[in-house]
C-alpha positions as a printed NumPy array, in Angstrom:
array([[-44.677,  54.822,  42.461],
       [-41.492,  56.261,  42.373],
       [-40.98 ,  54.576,  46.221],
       [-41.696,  51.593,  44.725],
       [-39.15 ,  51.649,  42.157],
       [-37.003,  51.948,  44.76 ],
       [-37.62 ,  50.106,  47.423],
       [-37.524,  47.045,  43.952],
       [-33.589,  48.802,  43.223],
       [-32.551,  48.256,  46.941],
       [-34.123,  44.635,  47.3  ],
       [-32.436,  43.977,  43.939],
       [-28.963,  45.62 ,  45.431],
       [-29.282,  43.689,  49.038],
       [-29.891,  40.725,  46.276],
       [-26.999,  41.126,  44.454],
       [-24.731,  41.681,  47.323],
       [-26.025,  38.476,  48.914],
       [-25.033,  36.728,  45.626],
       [-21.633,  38.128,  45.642],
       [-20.851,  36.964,  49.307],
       [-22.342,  33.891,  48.939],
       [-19.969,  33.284,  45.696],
       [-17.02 ,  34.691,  47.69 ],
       [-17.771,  31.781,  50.363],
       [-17.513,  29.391,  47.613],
       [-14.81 ,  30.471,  45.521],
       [-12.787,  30.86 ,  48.746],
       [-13.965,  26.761,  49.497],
       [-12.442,  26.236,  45.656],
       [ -9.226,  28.037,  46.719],
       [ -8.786,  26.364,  50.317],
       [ -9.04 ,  22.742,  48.606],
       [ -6.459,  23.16 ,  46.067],
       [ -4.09 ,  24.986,  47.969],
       [ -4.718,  21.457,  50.589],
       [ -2.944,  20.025,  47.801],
       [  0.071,  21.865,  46.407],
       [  1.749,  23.326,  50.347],
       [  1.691,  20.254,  51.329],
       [  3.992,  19.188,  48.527],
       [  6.756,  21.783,  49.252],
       [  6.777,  20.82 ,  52.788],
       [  8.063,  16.804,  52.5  ],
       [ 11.785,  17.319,  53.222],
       [ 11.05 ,  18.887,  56.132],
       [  8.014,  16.338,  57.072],
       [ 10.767,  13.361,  56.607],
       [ 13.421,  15.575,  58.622],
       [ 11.152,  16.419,  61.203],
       [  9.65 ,  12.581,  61.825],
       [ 13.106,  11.119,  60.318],
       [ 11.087,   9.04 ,  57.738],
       [ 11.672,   7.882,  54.428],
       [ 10.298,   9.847,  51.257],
       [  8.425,   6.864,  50.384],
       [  6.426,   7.396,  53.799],
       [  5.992,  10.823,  53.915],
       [  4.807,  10.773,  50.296],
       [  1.448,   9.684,  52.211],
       [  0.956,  12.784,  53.509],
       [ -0.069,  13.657,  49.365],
       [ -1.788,  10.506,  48.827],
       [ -3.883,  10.319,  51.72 ],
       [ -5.47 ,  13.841,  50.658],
       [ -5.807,  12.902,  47.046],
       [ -6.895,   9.132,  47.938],
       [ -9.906,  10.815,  50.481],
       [-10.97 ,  13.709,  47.279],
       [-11.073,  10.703,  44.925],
       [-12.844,   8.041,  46.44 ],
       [-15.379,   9.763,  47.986],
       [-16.502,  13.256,  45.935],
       [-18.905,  11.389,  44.094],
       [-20.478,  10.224,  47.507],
       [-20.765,  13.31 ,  49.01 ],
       [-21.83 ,  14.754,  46.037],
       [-24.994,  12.291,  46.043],
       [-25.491,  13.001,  49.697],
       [-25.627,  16.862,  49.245],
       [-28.506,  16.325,  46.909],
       [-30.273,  14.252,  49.257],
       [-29.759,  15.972,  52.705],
       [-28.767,  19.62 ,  51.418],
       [-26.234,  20.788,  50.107],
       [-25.814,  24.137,  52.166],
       [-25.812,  21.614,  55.035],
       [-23.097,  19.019,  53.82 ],
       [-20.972,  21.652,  52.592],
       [-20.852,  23.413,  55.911],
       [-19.992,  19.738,  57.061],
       [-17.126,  19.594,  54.466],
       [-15.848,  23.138,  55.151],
       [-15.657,  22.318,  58.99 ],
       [-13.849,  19.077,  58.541],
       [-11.311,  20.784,  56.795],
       [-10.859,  23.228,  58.819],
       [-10.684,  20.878,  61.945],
       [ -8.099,  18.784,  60.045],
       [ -5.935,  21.728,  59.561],
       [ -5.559,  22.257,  63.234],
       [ -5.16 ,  18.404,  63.991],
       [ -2.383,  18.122,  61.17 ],
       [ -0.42 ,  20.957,  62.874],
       [ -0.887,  19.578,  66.417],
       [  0.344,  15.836,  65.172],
       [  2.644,  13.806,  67.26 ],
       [  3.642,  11.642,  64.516],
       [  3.448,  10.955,  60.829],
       [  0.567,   8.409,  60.963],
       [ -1.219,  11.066,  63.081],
       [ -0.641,  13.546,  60.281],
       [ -1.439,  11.177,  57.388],
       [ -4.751,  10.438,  59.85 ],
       [ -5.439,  14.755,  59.723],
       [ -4.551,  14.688,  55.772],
       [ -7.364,  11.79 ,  55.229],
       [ -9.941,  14.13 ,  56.949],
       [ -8.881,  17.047,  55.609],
       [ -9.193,  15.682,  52.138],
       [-12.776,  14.256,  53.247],
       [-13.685,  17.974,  53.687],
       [-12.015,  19.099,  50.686],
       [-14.097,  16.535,  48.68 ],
       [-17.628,  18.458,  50.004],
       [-16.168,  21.534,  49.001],
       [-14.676,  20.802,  45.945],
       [-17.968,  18.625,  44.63 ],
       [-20.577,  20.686,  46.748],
       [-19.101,  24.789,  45.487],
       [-19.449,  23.872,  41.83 ],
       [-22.984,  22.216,  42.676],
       [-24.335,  25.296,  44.206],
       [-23.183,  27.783,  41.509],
       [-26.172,  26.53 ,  39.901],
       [-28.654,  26.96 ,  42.2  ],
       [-26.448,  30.514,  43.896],
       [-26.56 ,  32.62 ,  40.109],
       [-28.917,  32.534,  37.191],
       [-28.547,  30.62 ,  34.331],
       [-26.885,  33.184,  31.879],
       [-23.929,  33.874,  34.394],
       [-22.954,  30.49 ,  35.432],
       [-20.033,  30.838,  32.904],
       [-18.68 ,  33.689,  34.994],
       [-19.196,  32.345,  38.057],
       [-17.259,  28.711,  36.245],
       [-14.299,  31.055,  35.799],
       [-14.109,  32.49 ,  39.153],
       [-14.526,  29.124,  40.407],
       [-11.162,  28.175,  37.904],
       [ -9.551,  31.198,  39.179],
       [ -9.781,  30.691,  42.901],
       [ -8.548,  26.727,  42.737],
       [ -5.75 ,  28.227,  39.976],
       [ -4.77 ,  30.661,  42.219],
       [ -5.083,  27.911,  45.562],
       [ -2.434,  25.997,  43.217],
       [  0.045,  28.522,  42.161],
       [ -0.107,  30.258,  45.81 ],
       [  0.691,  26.434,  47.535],
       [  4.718,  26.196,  47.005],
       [  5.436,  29.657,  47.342],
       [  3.656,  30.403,  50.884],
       [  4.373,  26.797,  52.135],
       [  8.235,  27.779,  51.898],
       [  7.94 ,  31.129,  53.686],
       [  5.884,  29.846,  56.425],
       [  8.298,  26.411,  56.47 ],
       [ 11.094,  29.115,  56.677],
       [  9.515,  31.061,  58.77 ],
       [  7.573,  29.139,  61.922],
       [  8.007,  25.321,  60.9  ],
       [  5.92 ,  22.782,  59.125],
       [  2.601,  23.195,  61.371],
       [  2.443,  26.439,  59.734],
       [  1.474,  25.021,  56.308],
       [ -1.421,  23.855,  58.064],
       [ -2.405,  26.375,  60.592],
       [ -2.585,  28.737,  57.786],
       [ -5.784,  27.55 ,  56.2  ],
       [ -7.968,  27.448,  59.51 ],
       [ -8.777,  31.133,  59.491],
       [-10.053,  31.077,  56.022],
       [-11.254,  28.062,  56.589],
       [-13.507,  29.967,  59.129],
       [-14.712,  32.796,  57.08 ],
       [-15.477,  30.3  ,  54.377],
       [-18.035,  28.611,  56.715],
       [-19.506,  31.896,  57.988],
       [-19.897,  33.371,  54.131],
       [-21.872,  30.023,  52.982],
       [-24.183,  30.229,  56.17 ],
       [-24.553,  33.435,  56.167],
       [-25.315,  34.094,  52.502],
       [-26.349,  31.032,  50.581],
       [-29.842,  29.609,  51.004],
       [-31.022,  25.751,  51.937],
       [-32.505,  24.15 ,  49.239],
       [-35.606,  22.567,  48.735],
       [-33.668,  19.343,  50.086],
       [-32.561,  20.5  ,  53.582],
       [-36.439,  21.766,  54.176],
       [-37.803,  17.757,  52.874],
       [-35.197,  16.584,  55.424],
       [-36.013,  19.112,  58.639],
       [-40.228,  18.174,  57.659],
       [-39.389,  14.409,  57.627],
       [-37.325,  14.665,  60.97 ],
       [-33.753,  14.771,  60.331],
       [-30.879,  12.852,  58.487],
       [-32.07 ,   9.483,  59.271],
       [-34.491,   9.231,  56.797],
       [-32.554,  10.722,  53.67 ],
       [-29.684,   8.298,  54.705],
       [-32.13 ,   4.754,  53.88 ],
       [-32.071,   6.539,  49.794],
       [-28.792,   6.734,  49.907],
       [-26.604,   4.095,  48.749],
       [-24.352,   2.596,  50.793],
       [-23.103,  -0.349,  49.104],
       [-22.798,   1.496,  45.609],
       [-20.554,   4.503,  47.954],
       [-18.06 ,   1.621,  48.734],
       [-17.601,  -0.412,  46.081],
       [-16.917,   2.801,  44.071],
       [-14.715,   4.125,  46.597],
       [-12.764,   1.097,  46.522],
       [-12.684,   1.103,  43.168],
       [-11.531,   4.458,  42.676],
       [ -8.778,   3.865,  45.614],
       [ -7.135,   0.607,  43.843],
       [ -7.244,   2.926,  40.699],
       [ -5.407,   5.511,  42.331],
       [ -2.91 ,   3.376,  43.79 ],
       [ -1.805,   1.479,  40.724],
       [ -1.398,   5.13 ,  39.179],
       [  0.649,   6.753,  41.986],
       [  2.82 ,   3.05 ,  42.454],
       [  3.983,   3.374,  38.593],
       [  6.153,   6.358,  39.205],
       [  8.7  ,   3.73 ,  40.18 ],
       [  7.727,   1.684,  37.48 ],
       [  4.673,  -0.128,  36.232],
       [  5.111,  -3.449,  37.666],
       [  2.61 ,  -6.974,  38.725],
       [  1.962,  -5.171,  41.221],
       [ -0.104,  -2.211,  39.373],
       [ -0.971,  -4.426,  37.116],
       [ -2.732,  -6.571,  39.392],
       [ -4.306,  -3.217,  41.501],
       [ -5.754,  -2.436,  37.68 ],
       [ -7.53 ,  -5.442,  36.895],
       [ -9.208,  -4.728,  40.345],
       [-10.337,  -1.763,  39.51 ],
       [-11.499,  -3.107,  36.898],
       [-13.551,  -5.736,  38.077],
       [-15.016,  -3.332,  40.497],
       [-16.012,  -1.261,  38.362],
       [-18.323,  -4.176,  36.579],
       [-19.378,  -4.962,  40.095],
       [-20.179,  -1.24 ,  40.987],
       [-22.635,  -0.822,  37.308],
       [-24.319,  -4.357,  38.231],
       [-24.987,  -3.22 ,  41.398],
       [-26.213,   0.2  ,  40.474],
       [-28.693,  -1.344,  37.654],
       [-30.653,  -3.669,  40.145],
       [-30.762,  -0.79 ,  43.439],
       [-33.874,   1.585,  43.806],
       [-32.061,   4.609,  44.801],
       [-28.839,   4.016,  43.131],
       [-25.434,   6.385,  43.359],
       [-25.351,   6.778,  39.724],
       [-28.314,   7.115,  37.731],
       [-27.166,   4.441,  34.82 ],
       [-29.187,   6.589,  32.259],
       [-26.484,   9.32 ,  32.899],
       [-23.989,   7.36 ,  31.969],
       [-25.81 ,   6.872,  28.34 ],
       [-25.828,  10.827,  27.676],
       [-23.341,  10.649,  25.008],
       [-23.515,  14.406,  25.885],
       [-22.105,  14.134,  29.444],
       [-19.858,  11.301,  28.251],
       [-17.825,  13.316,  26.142],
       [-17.419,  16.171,  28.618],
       [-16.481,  13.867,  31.005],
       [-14.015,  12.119,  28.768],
       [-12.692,  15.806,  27.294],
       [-12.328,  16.736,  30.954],
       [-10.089,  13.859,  32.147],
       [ -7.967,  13.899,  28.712],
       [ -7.603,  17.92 ,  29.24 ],
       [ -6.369,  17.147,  33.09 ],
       [ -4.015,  14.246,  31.795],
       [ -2.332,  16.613,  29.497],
       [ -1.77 ,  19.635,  31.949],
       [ -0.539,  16.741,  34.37 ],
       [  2.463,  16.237,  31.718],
       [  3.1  ,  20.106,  32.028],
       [  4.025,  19.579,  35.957],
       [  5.518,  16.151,  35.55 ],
       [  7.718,  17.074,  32.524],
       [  8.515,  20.975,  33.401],
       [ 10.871,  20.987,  36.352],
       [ 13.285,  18.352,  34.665],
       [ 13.11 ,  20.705,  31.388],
       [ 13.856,  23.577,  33.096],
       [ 16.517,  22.034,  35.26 ],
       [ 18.503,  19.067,  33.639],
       [ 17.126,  20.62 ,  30.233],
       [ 18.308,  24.241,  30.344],
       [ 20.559,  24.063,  33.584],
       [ 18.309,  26.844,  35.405],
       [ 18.934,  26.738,  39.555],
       [ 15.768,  26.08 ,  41.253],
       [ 14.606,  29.674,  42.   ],
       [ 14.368,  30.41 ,  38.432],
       [ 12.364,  26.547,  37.616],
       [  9.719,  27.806,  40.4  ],
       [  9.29 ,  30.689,  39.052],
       [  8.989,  29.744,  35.175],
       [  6.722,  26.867,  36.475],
       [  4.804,  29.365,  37.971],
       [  3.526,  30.96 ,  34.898],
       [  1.343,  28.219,  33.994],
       [ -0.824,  28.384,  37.547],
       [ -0.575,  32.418,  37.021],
       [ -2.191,  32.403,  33.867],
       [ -4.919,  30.29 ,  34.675],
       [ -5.571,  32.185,  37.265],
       [ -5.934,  35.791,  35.374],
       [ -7.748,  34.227,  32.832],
       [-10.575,  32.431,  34.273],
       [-13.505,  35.288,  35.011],
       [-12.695,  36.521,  31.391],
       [-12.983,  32.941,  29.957],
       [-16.229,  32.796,  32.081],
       [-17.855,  35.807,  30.385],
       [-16.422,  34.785,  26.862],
       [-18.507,  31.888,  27.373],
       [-21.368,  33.421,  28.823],
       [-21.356,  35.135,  25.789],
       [-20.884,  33.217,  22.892],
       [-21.781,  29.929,  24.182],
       [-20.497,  26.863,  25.529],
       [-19.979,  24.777,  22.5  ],
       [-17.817,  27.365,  20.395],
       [-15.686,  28.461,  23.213],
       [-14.996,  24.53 ,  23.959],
       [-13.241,  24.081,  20.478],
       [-11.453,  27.414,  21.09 ],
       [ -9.948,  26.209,  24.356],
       [ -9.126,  23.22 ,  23.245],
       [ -7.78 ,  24.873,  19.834],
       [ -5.545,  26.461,  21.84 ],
       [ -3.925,  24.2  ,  24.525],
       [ -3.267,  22.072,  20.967],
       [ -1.573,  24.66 ,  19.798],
       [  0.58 ,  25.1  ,  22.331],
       [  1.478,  21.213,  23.167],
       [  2.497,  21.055,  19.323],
       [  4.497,  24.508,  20.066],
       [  6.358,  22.599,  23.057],
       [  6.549,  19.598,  20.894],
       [  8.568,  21.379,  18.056],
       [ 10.54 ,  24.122,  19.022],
       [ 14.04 ,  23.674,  20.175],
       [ 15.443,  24.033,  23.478],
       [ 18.159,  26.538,  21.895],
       [ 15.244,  29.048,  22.567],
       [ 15.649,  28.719,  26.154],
       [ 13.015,  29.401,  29.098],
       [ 10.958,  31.637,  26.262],
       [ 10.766,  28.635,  23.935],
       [  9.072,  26.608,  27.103],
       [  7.177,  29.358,  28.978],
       [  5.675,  30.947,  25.716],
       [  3.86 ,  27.856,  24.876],
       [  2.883,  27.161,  28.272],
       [  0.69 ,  30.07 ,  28.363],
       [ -1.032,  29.252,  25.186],
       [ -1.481,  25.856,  26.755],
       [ -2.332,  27.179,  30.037],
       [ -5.188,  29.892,  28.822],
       [ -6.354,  27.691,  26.686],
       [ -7.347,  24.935,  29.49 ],
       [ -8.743,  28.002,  31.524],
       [-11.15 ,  28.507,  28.894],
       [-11.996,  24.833,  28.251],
       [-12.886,  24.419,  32.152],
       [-14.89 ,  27.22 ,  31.678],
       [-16.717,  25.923,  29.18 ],
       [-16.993,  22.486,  29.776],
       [-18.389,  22.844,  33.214],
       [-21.324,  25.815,  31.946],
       [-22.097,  22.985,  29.57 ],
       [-22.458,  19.835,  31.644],
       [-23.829,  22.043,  35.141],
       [-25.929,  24.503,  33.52 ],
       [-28.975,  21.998,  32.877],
       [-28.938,  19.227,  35.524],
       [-31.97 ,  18.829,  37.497],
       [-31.613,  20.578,  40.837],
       [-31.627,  17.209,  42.393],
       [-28.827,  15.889,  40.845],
       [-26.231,  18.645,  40.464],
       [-24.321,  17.276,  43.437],
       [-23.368,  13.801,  42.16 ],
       [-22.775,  15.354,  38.393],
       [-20.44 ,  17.9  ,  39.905],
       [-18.999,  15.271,  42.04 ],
       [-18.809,  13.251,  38.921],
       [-17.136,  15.997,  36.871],
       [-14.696,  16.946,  39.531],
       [-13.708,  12.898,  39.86 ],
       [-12.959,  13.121,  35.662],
       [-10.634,  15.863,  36.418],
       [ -8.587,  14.075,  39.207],
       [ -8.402,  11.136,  37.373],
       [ -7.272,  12.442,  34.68 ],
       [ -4.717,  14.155,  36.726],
       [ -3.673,  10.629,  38.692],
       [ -3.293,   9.219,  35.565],
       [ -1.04 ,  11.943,  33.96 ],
       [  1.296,  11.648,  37.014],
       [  1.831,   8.284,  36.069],
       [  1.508,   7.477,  32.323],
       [  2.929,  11.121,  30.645],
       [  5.792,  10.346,  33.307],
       [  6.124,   7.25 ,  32.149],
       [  6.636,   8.833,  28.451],
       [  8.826,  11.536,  29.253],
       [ 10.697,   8.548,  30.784],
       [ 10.79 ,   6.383,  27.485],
       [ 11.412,   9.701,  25.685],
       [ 15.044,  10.563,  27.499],
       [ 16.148,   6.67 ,  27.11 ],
       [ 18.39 ,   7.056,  30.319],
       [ 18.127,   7.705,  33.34 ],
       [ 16.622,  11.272,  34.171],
       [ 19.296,  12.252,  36.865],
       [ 21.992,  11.657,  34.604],
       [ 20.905,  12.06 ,  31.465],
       [ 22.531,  15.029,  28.992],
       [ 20.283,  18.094,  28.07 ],
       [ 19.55 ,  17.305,  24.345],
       [ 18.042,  14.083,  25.775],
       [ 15.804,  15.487,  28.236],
       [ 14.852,  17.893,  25.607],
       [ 14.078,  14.941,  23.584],
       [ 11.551,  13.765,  26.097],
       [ 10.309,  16.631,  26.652],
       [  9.073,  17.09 ,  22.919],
       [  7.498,  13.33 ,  22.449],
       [  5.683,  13.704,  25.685],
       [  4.057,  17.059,  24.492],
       [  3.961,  14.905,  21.041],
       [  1.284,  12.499,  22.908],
       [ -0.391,  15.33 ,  24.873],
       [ -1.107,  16.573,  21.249],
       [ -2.733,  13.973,  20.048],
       [ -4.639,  12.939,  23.176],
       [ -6.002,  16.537,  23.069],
       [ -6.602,  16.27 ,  19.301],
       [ -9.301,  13.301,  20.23 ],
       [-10.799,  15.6  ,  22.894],
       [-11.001,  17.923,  19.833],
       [-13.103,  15.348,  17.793],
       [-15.284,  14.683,  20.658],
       [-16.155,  18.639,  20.897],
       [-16.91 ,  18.215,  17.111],
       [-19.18 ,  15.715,  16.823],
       [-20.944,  16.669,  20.125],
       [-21.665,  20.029,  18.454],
       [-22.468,  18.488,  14.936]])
């Protein structure tokens, strides 16, 4: 008997540690994709010094990373579920990781911007494909905690990106941003094969003799038109930083007309990308629209911040990088404690609280004056900050935690794609108010007026989280 018992505690140990490792592959996934994102940023001036380019050209070093995650994490999201996600994620992981090396062995900035676009084509498995498997990697009444680690990871991916891409720029040159995420990129991929199982899906696919057949379900024409979509989006967004023109305007009507094409097309296929019942769950709806609203607002905190803390309150840049580093820092030592919070006392009431709080602290940066100093902008940060920590938390137990196995990939691609866009769209429209909020132009404007933008763009982010807030309520009514 007593053997028994124990030989049940060590299979339940091995069990656990396989869990852990397997969670550590995907969390590290989480952090490799984000940080894709913000060292690349830092490293521009010297990309346009070192292929003597123009900022508007190297710019597409970003874009072409952000363009690839965006059109296509719905895709791949749908094709995990159909071929495996163990086995697309591996896929996405790889391509990364190969991307990494290519970008620091290019000749040439189209060669880069070439690396970036498969880079982010990897980063769009990873990103859509990690939060997918949480589901099927923990049980159901620790996904919250396993939510938050995910949060942490890409939080800490994001505050980790400017401060390591300057050392290594400083350091060994611009491949180095690069080169620095293959050999993580590597134990990622050896954690997830190692330690996380195939699904159900991979073992249909191997029985019915390979990819071939799960790629006639999966559709192609629906994958385009979205992508498409999503790109034009994307591109009006990113084209009115230097003002809204015809030219957005016409790249939005576009997107919208192929967005109409994309739901005609998805009501009349068999196997269709998007399940047009989904899109009725007032349910996922909401979260969806909470999630991009939430994203939109803590866009306006990066937009807005470093000309508040530098034409605002006249700090040198040192001391902006490291105030605006407090947001990212905060998310990140908050996220496994926001998981278990939630795990908890539920999905629903910690929701409200999150979103409680990052109201409270836009109305904070809305009100108080910038005699206060970096206290009166960094104090309210991290009340904004921790509460969107919790919020992700949250939001993602409650839209992942009951989707049918087959279908967790394209609703976590989906719920990843409401966060970007949200974020594309801050970029451009809470810039656009901080902009109409100054009334001059930004590099030559006086402090009280950039203060004075600075307090009606948090104004708006109040009251666009304040709808979010009605959403949670009636959802939970």
């Amino acid at each position: 008997m007593r053997q028994a018992v124990a030989q049940e505690g060590g299979a339940a140990e091995a069990a656990g540690g396989t869990v852990r490792w397997g969670l550590a592959g995907l969390a590290l996934a989480m952090l490799l994709s984000s940080l894709g994102v913000s060292i690349a940023n830092v490293g521009l001036p010297a990309l346009a010094r070192a292929f003597d380019v123009p900022f508007r050209e190297v710019q597409w070093v970003v874009l072409a990373y952000l363009l690839a995650i965006t059109t296509l994490i719905v895709g791949v999201g749908r094709l995990g579920d159909i071929v495996g996600r163990r086995r697309l994620l591996l896929t996405g992981i790889g391509l990364f990781t190969v991307g990494s090396a290519a970008c620091a062995a290019a000749s040439g900035l189209w060669m880069l911007v070439a690396a970036r676009a498969v880079q982010g084509l990897g980063a769009a498995a990873m990103m859509a494909l990690a939060t997918a498997f949480v589901g099927d990697a923990v049980p159901k009444e620790r996904i919250g905690r396993a939510m938050g680690l995910m949060g942490t990871t890409s939080a800490i991916g994001t505050a980790l990106g400017p401060t390591l891409g300057g050392v290594l720029i400083a350091a060994f040159g611009w491949p180095a941003i690069f080169l620095v995420t293959v050999p993580p990129g590597l134990v990622a991929f050896l954690l997830v094969r190692r330690y996380l199982p195939a699904g159900r899906a991979e073992a249909r696919v191997e029985m019915a003799g390979g990819a071939g057949r799960a790629r006639e379900s999966f559709d192609i024409p629906g994958m385009l038109i979205l992508a498409l979509t999503l790109g034009t989006y994307a591109l009006a967004m990113t084209g009115g930083r230097s003002g809204f023109g015809w030219s957005e305007m016409l790249l939005l009507l576009a997107a919208a007309g192929g967005a109409w094409l994309f739901l005609t097309v998805e009501s009349r296929t068999a196997s269709p990308l998007l399940r047009l019942e989904m899109l009725r769950d007032r349910a996922l709806r909401g979260r969806l629209a909470m999630n991009m609203l939430v994203a939109t607002v803590l866009m306006a905190t990066l937009v807005v911040g470093p000309f508040h803390l530098a034409r605002g309150l006249g700090l040198e840049t040192g001391m902006v990088g490291l105030a605006m580093s407090a947001g990212p820092l905060v998310s990140a030592l908050t996220g496994v404690p926001a998981g278990r919070v939630v795990d908890r006392f539920g999905a629903a009431r910690m929701t409200i609280l999150g979103l409680t709080s990052t109201t409270v602290g836009c109305v904070l940066l809305a009100l108080l004056p910038a005699t206060l100093g970096v206290v009166g902008y960094v104090g309210p940060l991290v009340v904004v900050t921790a509460g969107y920590a919790l919020f992700q938390a949250a939001n993602n137990t409650a839209v992942m935690a009951d989707v049918e196995k087959d279908r967790r990939g394209v609703v976590s691609g989906v719920l990843n794609l409401s966060r970007n866009l949200g974020l594309i769209t801050g970029a451009s429209v809470m810039g656009t108010v901080f902009t109409l909020g100054v009334g001059a132009e930004i590099a030559a404007a006086a402090p009280d007026a950039v203060a004075a933008g600075t307090r009606t763009t948090f104004a708006v982010a109040a009251g666009l989280i304040g709808v979010a807030l009605v959403l949670a309520a009636r959802m939970r009514r």
